[in-house]
N, CA, C and O atoms as a GROMACS GRO file, in nm:
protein
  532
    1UNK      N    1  -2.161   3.936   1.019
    1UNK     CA    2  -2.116   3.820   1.092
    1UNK      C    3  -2.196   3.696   1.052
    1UNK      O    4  -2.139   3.588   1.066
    2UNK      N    5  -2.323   3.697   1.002
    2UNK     CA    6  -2.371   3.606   1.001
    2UNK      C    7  -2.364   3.537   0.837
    2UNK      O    8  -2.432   3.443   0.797
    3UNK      N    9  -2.268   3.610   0.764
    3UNK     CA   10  -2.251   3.572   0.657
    3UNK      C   11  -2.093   3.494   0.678
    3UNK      O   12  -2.025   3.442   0.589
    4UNK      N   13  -2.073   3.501   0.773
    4UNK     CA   14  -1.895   3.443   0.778
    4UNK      C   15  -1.932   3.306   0.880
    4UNK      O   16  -1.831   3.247   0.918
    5UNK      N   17  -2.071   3.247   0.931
    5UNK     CA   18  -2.061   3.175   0.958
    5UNK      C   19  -2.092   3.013   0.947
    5UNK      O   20  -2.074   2.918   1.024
    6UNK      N   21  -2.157   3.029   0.793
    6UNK     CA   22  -2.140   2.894   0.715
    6UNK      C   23  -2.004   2.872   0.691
    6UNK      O   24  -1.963   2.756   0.696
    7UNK      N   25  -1.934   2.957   0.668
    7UNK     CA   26  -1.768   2.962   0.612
    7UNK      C   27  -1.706   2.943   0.698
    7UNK      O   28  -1.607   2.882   0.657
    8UNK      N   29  -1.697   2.964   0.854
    8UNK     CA   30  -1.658   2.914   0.920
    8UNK      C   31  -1.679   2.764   1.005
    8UNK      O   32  -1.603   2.680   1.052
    9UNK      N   33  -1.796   2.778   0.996
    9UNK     CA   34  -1.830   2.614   0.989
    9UNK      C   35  -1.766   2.487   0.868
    9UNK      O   36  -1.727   2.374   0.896
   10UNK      N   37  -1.769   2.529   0.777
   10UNK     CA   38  -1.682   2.428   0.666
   10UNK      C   39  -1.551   2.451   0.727
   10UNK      O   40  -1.492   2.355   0.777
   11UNK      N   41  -1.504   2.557   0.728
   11UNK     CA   42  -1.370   2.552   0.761
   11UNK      C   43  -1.276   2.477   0.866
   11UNK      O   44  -1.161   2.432   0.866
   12UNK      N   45  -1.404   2.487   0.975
   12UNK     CA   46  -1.367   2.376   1.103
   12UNK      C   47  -1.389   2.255   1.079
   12UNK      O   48  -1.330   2.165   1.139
   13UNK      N   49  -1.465   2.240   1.002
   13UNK     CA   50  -1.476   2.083   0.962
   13UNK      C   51  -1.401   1.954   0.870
   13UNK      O   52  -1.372   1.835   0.878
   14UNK      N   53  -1.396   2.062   0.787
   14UNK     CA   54  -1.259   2.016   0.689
   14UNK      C   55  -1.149   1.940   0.698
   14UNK      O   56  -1.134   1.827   0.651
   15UNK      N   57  -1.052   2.022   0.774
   15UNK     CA   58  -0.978   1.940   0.846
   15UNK      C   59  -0.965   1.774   0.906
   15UNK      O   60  -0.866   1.700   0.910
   16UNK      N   61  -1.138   1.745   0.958
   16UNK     CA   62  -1.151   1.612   0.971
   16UNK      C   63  -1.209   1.557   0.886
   16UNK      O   64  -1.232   1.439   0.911
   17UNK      N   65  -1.251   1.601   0.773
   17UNK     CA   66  -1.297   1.512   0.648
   17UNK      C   67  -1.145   1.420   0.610
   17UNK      O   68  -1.173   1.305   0.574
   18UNK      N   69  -1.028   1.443   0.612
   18UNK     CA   70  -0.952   1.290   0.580
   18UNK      C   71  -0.899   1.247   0.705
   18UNK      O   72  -0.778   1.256   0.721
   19UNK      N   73  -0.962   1.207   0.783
   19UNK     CA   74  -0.933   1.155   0.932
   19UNK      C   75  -0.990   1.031   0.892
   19UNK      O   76  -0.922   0.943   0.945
   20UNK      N   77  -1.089   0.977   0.819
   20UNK     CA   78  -1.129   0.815   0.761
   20UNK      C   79  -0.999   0.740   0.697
   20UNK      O   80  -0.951   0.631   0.730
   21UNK      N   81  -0.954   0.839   0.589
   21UNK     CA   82  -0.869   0.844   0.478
   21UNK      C   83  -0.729   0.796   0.583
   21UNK      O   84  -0.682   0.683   0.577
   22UNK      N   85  -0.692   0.869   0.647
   22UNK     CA   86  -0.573   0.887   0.773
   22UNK      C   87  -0.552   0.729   0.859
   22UNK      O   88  -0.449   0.671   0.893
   23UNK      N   89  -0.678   0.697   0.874
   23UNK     CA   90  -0.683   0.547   0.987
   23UNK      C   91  -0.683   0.453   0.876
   23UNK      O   92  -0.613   0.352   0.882
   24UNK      N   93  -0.778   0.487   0.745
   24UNK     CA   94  -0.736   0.364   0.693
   24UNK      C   95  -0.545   0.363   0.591
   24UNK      O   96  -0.482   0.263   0.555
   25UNK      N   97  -0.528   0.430   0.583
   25UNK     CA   98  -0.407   0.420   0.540
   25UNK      C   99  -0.286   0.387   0.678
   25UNK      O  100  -0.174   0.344   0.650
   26UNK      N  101  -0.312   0.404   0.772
   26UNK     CA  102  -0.271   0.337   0.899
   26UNK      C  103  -0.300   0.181   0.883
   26UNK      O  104  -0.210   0.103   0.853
   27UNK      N  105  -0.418   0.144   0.903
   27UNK     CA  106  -0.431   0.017   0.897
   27UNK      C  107  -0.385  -0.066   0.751
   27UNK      O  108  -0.430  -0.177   0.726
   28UNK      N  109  -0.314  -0.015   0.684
   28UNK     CA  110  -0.260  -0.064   0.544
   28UNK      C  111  -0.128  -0.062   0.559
   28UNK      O  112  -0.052  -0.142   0.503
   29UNK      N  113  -0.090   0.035   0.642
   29UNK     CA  114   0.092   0.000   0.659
   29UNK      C  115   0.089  -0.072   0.781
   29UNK      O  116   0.195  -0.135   0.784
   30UNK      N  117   0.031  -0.092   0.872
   30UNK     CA  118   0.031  -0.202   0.997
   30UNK      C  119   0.011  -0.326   0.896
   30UNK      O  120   0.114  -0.393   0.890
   31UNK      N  121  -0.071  -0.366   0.831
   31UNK     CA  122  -0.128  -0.524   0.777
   31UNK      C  123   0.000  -0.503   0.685
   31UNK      O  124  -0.001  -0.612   0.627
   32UNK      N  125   0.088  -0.448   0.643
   32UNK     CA  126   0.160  -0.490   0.556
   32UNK      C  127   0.303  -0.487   0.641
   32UNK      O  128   0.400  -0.532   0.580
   33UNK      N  129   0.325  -0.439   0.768
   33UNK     CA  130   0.418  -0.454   0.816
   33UNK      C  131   0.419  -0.581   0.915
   33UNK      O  132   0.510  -0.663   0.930
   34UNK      N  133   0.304  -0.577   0.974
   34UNK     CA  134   0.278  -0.698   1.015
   34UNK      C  135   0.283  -0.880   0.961
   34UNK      O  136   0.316  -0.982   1.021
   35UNK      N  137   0.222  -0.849   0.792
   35UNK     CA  138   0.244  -0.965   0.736
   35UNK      C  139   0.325  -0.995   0.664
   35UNK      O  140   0.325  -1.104   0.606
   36UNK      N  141   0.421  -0.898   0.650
   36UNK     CA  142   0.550  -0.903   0.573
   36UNK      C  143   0.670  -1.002   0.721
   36UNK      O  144   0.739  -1.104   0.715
   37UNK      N  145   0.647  -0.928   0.807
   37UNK     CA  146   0.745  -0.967   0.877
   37UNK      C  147   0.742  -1.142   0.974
   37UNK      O  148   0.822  -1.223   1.021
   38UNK      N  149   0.549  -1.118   0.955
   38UNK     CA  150   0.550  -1.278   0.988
   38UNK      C  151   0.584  -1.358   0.864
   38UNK      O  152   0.657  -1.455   0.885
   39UNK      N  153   0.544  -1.337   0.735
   39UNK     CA  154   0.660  -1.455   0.666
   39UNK      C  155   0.800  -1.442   0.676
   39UNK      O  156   0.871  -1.540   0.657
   40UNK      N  157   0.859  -1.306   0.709
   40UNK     CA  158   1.030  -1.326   0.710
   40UNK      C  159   1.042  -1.458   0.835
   40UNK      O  160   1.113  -1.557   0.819
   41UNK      N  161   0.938  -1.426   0.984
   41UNK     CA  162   1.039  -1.480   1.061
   41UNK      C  163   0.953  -1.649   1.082
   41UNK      O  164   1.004  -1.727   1.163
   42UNK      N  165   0.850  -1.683   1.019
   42UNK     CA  166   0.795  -1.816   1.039
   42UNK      C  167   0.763  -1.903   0.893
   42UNK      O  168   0.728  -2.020   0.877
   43UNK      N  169   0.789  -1.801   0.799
   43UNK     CA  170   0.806  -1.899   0.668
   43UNK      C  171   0.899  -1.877   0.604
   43UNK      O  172   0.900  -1.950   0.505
   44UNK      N  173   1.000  -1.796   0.611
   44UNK     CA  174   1.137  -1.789   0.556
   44UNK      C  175   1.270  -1.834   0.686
   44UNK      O  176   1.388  -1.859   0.662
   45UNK      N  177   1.211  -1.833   0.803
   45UNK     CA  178   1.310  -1.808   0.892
   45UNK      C  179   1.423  -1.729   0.877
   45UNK      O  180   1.540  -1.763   0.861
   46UNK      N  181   1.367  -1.604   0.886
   46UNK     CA  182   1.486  -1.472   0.878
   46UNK      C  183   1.477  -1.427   0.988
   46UNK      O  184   1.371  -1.430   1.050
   47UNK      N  185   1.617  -1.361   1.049
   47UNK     CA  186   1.559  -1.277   1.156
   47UNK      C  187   1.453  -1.128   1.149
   47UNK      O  188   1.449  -1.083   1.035
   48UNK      N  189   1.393  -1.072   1.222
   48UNK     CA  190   1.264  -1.042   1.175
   48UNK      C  191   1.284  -0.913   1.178
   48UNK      O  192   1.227  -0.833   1.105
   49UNK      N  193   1.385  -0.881   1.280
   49UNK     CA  194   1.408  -0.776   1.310
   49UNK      C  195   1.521  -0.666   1.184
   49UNK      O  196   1.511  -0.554   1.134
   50UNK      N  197   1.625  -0.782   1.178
   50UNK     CA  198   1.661  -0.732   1.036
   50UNK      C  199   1.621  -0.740   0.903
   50UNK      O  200   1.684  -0.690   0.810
   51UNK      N  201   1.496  -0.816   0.892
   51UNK     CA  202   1.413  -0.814   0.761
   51UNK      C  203   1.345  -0.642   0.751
   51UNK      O  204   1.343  -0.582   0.643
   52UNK      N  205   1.298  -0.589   0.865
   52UNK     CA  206   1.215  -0.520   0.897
   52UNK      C  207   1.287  -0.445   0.827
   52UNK      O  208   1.262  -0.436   0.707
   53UNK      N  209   1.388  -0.376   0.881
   53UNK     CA  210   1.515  -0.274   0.846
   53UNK      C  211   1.542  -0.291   0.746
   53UNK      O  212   1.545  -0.181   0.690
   54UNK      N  213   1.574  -0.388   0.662
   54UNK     CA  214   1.593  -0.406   0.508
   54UNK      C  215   1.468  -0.368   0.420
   54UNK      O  216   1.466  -0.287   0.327
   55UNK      N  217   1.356  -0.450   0.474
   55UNK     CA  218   1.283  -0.443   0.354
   55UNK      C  219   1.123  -0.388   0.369
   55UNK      O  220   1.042  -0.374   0.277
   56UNK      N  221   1.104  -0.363   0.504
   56UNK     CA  222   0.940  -0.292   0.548
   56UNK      C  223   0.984  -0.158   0.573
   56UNK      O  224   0.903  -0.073   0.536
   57UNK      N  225   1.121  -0.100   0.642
   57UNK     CA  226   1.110   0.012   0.658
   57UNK      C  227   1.141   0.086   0.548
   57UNK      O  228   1.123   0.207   0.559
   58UNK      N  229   1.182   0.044   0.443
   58UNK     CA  230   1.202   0.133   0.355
   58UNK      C  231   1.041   0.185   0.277
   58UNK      O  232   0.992   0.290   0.236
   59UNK      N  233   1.004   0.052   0.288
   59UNK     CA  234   0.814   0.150   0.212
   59UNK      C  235   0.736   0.225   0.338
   59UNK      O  236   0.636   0.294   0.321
   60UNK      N  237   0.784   0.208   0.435
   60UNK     CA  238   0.710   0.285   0.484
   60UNK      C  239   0.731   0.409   0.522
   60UNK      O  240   0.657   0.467   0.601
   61UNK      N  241   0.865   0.475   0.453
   61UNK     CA  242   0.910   0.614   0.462
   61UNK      C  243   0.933   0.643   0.601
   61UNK      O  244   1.004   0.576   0.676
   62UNK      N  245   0.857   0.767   0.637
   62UNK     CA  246   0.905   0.857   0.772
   62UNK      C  247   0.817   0.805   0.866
   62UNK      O  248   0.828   0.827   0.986
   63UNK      N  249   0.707   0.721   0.803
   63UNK     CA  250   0.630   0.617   0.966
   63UNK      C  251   0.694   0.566   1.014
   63UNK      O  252   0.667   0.578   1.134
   64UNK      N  253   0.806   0.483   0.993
   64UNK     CA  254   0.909   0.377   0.981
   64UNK      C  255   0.926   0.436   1.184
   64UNK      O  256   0.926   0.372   1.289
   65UNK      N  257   0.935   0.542   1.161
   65UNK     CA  258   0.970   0.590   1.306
   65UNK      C  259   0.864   0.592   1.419
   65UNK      O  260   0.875   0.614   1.539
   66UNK      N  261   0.741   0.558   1.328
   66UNK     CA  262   0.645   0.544   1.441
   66UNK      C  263   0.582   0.373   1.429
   66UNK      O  264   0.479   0.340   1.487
   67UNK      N  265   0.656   0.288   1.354
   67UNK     CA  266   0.573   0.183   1.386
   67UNK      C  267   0.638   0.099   1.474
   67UNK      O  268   0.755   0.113   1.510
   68UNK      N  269   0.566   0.015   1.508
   68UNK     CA  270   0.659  -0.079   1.650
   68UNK      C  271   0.557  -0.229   1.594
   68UNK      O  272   0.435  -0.234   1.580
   69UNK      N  273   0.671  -0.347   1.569
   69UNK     CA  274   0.613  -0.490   1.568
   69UNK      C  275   0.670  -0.528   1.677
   69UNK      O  276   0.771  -0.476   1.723
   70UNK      N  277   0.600  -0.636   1.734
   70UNK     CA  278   0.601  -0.742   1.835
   70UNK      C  279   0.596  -0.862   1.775
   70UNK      O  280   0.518  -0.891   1.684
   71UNK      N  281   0.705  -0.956   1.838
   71UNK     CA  282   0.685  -1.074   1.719
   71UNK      C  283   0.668  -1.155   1.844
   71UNK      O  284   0.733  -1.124   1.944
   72UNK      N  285   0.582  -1.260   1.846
   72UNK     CA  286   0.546  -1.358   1.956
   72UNK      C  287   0.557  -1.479   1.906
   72UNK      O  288   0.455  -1.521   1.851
   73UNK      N  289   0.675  -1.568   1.907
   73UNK     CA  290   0.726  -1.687   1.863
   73UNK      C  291   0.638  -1.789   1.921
   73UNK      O  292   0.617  -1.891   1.856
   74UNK      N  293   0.575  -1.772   2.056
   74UNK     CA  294   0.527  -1.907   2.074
   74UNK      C  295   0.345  -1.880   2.044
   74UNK      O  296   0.253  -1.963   2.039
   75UNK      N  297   0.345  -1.764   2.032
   75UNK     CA  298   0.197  -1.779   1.925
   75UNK      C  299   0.200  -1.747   1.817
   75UNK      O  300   0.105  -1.688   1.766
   76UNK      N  301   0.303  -1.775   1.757
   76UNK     CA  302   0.307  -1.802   1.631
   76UNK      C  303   0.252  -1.627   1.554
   76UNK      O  304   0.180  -1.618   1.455
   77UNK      N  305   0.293  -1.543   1.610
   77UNK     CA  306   0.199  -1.441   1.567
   77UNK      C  307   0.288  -1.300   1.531
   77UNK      O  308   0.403  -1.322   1.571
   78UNK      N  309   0.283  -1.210   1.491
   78UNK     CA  310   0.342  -1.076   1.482
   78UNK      C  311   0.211  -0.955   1.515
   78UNK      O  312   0.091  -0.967   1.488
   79UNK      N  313   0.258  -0.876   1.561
   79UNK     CA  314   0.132  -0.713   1.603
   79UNK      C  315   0.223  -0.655   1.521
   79UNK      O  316   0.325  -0.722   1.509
   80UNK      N  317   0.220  -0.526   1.444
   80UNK     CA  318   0.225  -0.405   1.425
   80UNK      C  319   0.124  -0.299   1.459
   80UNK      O  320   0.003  -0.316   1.447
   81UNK      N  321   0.198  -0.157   1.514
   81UNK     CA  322   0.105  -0.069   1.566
   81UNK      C  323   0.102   0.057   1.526
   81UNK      O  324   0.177   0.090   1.618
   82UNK      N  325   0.087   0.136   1.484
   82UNK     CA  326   0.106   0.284   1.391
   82UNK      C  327   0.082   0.382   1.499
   82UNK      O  328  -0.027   0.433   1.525
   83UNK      N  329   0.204   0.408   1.568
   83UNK     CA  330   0.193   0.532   1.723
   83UNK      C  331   0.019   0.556   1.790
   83UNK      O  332  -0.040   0.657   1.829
   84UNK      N  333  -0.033   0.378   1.775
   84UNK     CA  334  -0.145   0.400   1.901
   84UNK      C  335  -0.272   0.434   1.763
   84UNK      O  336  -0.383   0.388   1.786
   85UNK      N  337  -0.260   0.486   1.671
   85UNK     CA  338  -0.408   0.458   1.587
   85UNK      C  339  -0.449   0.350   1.512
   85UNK      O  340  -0.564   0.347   1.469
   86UNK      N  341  -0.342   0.230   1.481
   86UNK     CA  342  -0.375   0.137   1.378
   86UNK      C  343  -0.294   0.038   1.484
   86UNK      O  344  -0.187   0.057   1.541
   87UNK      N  345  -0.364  -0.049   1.489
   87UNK     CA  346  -0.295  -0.206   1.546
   87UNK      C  347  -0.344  -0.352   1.431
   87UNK      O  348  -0.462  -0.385   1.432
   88UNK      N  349  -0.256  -0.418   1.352
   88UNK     CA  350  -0.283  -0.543   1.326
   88UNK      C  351  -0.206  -0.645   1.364
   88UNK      O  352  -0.094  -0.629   1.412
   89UNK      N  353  -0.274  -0.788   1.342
   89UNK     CA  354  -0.198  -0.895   1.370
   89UNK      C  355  -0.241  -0.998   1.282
   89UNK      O  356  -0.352  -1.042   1.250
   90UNK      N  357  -0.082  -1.033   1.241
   90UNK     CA  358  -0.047  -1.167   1.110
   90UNK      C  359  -0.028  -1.294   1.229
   90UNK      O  360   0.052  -1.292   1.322
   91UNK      N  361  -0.119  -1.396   1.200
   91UNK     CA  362  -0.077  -1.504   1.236
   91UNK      C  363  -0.015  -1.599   1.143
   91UNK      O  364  -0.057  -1.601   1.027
   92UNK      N  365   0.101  -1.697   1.187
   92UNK     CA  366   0.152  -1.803   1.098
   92UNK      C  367   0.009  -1.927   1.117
   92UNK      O  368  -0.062  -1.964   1.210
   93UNK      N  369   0.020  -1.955   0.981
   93UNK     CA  370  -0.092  -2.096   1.002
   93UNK      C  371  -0.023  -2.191   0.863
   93UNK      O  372  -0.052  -2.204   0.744
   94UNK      N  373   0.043  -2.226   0.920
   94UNK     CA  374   0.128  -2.368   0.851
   94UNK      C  375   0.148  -2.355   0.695
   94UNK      O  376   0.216  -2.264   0.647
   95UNK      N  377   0.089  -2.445   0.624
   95UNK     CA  378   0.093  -2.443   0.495
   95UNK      C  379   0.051  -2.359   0.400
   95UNK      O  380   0.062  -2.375   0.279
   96UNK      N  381  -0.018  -2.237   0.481
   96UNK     CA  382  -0.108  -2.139   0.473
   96UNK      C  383  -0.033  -2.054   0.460
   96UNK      O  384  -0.058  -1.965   0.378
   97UNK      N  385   0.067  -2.052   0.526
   97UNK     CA  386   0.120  -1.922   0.518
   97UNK      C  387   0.099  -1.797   0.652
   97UNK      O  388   0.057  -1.840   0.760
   98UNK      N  389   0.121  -1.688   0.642
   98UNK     CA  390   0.052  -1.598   0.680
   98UNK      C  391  -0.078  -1.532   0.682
   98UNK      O  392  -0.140  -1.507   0.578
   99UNK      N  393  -0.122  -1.502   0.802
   99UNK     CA  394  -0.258  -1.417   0.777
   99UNK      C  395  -0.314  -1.321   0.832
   99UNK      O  396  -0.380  -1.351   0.932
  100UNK      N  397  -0.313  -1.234   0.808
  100UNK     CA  398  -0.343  -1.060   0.877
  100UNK      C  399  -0.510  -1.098   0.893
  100UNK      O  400  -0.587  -1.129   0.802
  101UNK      N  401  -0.538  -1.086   1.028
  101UNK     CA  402  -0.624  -1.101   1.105
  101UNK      C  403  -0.753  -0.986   1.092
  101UNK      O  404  -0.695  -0.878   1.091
  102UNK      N  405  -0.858  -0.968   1.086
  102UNK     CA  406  -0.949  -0.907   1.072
  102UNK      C  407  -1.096  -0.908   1.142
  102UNK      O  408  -1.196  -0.950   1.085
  103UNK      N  409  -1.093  -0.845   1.300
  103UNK     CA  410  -1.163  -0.913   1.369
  103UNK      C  411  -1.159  -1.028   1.448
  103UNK      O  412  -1.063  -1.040   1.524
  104UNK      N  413  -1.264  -1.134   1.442
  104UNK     CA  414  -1.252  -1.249   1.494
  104UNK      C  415  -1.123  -1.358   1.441
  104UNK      O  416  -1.108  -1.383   1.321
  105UNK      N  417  -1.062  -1.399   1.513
  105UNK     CA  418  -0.982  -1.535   1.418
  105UNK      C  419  -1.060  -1.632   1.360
  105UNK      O  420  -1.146  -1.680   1.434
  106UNK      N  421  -1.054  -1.676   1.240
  106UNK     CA  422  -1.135  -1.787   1.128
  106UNK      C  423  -1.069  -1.930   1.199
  106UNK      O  424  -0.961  -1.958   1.252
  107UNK      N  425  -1.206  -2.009   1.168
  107UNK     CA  426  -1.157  -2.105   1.232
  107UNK      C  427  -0.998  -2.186   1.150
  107UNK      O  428  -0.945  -2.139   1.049
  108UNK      N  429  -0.950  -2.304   1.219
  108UNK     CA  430  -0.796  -2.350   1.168
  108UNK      C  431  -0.834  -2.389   1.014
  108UNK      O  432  -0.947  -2.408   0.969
  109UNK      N  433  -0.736  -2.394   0.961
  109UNK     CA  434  -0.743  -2.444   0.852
  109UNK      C  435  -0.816  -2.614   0.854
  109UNK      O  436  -0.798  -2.658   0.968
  110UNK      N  437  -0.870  -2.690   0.790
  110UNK     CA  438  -0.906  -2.829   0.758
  110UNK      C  439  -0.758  -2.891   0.746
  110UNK      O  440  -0.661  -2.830   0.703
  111UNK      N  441  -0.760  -3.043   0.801
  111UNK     CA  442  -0.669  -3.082   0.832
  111UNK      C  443  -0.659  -3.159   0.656
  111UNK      O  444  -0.761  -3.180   0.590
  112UNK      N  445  -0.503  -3.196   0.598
  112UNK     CA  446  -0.472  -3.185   0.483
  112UNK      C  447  -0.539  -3.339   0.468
  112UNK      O  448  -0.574  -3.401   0.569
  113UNK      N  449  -0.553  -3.391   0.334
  113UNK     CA  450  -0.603  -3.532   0.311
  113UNK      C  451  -0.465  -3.592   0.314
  113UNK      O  452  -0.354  -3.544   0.295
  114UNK      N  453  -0.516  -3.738   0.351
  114UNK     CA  454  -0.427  -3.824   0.396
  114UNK      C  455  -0.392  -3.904   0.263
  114UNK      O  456  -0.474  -3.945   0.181
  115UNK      N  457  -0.267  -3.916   0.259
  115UNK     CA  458  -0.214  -3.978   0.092
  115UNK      C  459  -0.283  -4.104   0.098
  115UNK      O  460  -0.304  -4.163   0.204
  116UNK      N  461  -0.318  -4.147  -0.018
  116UNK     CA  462  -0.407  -4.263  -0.024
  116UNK      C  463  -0.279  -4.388  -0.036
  116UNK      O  464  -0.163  -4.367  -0.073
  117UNK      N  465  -0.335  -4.510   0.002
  117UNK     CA  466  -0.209  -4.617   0.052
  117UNK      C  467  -0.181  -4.708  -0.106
  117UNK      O  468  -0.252  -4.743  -0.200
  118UNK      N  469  -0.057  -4.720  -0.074
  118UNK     CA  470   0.002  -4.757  -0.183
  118UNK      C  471  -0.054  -4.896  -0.239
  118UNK      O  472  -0.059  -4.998  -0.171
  119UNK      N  473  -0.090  -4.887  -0.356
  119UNK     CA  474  -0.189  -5.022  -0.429
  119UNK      C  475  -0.091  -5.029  -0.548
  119UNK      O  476  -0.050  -4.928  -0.606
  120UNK      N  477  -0.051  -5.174  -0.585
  120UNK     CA  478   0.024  -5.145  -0.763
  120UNK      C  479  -0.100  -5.139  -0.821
  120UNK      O  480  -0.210  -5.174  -0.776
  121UNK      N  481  -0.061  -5.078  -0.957
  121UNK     CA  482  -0.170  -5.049  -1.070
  121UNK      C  483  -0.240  -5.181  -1.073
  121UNK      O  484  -0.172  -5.278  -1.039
  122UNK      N  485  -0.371  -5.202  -1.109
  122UNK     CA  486  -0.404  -5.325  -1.178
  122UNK      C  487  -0.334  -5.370  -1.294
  122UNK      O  488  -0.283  -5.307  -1.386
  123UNK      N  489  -0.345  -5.537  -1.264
  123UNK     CA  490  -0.255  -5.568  -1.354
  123UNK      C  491  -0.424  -5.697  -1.466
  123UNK      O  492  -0.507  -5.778  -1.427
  124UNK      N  493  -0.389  -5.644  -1.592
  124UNK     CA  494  -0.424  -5.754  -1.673
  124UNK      C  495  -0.386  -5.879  -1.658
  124UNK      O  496  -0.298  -5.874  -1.571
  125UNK      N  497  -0.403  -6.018  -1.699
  125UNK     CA  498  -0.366  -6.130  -1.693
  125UNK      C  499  -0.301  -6.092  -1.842
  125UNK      O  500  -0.346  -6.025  -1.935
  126UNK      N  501  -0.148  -6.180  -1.818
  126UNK     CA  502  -0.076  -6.184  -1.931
  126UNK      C  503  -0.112  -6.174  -2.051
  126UNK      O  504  -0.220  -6.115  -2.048
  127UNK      N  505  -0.080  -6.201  -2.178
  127UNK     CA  506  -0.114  -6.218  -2.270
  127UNK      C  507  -0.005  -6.271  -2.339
  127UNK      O  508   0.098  -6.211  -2.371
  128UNK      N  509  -0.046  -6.440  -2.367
  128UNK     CA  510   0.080  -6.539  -2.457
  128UNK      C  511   0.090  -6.493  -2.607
  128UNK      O  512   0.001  -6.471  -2.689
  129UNK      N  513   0.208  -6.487  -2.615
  129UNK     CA  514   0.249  -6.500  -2.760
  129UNK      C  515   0.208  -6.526  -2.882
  129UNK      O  516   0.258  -6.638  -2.889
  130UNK      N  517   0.155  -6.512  -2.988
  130UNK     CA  518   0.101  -6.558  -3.080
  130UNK      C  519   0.177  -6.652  -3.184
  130UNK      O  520   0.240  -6.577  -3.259
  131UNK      N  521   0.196  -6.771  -3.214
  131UNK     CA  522   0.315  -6.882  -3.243
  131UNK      C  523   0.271  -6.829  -3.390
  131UNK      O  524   0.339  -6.862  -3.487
  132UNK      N  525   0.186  -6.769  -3.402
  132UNK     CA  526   0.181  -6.770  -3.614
  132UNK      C  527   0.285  -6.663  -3.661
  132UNK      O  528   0.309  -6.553  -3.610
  133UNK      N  529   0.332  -6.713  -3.754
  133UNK     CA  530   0.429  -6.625  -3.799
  133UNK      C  531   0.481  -6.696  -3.892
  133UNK      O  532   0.575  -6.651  -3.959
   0.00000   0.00000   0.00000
């Protein structure tokens, strides 16, 4: 018996050696379902729900049945959630685009420079004719 119980110890353990592997590949189809669908519905203006169905559920195979987005129009934002182990969220940020969130929110983007005001080119003082010829 006491030779069957290193072997049984690996054996129980095993199993959770790709449980890292498992959450992060969760959190890779949430950030990509999530930020796919906030550009369909705040930088393409598509509906989001039939973008999803067209074009996120097909990569995501047989998860497709376990993921659930929330799209929140007046915060500008989308969640995806992988049946309760992976949650992300894409915010819209203007000219920016989309952005799958990581932790804390980064502060806003810097506000854009202001077009500089219209000046005509400098102009030289004429230059008369030369009468030789």
């Amino acid at each position: 018996m006491t030779s069957l119980r290193p072997w049984l110890l690996i054996a129980a353990t095993l199993p959770l050696a790709g449980c890292g592997a498992l959450s992060g590949a969760a959190h890779v189809a949430t950030g990509l379902a999530s930020h796919q669908v906030c550009s369909a519905a705040f930088v393409s203006r598509i509906d989001p729900q039939a973008f999803r169905r067209e074009a996120v559920d097909p990569e995501l195979g047989p998860a497709r049945w376990l993921m659930r987005t929330k799209v929140d129009r007046a915060g500008r934002s989308v969640s995806a959630s992988l049946a309760g182990m992976a949650t992300t969220r894409a915010v819209y940020r203007g000219p920016s685009g989309c952005l799958v969130l990581q932790g804390a929110p980064p502060p806003p983007p810097p506000e854009p420079i202001p077009a500089p005001r219209q000046h005509p080119w400098p102009r030289r003082p004429r230059r008369r004719p030369s009468r030789r010829l």
